[in-house]
C-alpha positions in Angstrom: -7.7 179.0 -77.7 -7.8 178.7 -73.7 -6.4 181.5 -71.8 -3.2 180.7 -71.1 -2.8 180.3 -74.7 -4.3 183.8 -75.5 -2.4 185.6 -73.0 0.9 183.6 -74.7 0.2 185.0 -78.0 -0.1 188.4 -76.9 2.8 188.4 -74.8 4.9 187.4 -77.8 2.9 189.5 -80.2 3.7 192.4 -78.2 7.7 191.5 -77.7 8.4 191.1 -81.5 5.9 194.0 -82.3 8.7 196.2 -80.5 11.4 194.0 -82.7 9.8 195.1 -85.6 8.7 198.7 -84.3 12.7 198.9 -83.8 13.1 197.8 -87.8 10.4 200.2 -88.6 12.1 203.3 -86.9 15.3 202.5 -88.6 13.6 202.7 -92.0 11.9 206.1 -91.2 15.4 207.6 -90.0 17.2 206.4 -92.8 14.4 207.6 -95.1 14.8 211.1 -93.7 18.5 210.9 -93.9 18.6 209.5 -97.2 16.7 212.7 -99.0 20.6 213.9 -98.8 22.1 210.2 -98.9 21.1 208.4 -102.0 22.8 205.2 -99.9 20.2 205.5 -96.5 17.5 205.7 -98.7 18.2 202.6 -100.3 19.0 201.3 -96.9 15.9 202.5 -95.8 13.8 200.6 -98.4 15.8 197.6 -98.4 14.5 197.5 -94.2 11.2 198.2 -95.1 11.1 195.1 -97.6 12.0 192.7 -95.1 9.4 193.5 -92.8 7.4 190.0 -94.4 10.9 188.5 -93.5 11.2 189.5 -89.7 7.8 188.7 -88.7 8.0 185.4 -90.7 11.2 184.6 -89.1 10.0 186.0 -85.4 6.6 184.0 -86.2 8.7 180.2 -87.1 10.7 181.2 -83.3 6.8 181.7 -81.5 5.7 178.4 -82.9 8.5 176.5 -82.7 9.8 177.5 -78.9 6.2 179.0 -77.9 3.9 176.2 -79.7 6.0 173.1 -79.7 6.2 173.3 -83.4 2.5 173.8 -84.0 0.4 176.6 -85.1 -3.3 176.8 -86.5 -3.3 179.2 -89.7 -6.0 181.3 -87.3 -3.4 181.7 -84.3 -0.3 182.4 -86.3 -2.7 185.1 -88.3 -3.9 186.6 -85.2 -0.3 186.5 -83.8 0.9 188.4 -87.3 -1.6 190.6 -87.2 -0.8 191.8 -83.4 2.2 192.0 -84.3 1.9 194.6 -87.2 -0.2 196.1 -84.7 1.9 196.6 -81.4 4.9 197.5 -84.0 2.7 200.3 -86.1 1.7 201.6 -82.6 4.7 202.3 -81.8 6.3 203.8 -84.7 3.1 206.1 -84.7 4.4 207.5 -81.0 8.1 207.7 -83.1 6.6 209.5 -85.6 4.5 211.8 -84.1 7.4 212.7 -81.6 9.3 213.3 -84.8 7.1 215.5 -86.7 5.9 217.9 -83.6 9.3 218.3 -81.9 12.1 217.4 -84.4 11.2 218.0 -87.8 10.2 221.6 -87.6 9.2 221.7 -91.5 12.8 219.7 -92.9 10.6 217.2 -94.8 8.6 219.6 -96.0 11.7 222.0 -97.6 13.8 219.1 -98.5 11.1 218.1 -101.1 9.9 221.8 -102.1 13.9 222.2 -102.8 13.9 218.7 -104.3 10.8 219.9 -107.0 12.2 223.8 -107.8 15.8 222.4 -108.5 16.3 222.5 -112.0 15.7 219.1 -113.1 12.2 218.9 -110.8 11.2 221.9 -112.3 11.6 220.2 -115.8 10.6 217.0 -114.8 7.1 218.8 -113.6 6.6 220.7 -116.3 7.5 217.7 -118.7 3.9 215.9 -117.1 2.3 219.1 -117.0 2.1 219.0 -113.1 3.1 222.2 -111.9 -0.5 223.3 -110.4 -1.1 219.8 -108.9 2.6 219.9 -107.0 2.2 223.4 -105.9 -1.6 222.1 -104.2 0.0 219.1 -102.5 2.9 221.2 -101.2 0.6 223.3 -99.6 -1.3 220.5 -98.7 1.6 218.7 -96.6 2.5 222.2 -95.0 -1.0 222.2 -93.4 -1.0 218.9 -92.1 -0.4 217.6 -88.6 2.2 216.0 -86.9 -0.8 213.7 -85.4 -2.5 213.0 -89.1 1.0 211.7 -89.8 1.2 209.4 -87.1 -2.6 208.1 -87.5 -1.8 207.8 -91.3 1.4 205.7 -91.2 0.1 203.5 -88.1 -3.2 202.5 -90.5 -1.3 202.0 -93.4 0.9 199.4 -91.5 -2.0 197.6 -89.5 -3.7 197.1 -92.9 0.0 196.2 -94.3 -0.5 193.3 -91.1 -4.1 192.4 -92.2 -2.6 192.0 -95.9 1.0 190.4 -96.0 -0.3 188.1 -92.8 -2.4 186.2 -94.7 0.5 184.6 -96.8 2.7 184.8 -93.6 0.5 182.4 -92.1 -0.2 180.2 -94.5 3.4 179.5 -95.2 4.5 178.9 -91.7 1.2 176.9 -89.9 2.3 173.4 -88.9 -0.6 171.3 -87.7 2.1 168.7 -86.5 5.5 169.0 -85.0 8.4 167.9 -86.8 10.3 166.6 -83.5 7.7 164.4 -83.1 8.1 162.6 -86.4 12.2 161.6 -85.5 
């Protein structure tokens, strides 16, 4: 891969790595506002599914208006994977601006009420969990708004290392189909 080439990738990488940041954060604020809307949460899970979807579809536009139609199973990997990781970079900053200035412990509540309603209460006693919730309760309250971010923006650069592996392999073209008309 020449320069030119390199500095191409990237330059798309990082433009559809703030698409899919943009996906990302609509997920996480639907997640938080479906703990009270069954429907957002649902919404929220339905967005995070198609992240393998966007960055498939944003991958065919990169080698089919970037590439000519043409694109090695190492580039379009590398261009995956940069762009799980411009995206989780982002939605780490989101996040962490979230959970220091905006959450001020409303995660946190929403699931302690969530577990000492009635039916948590049975449903925790039923698996014999009580102790175990009342440790991981405590657990998230002493956690920080940074260990949030850092945890979310791993998980989603490995996510990147995982799902663009089949990504890739689905979408490489070593030949242009323009050509063959």
């Amino acid at each position: 891969m020449t320069a030119p080439e390199y500095i191409q990738l990237k330059a798309y990488a990082r433009q559809d790595g703030f698409f899919l940041a943009l996906l990302w954060m609509a997920s996480f604020a639907c997640y938080i506002m479906g703990i009270t809307n069954e429907l957002l949460g649902m919404v929220a899970l339905g967005l995070a599914v198609a992240t393998p979807f966007f960055v498939a579809g944003r991958l065919r536009k990169f080698r089919d208006e970037g590439r000519e139609g043409q694109i090695s199973f190492r580039r379009s990997y590398a261009y995956t994977i940069f762009v799980f990781f411009y995206g989780a970079v982002l939605l780490a900053v989101v996040q962490f601006l979230y959970f220091a200035y905006v959450d001020n412990g409303y995660l946190l509540s929403s699931f302690s009420r969530m577990l000492s309603s009635e039916e948590g209460k049975q449903l925790v006693s039923q698996y014999g969990m009580s102790q175990m919730v009342e440790e991981s309760l405590s657990e998230l309250a002493s956690i920080r708004p940074i260990d949030y971010a850092l945890n979310i923006l791993t998980v989603n650069i490995m996510i990147g290392f995982v799902l663009g592996i089949p990504i890739s392999l689905f979408l490489q073209r070593s030949h242009s189909v323009n050509n063959e008309l």
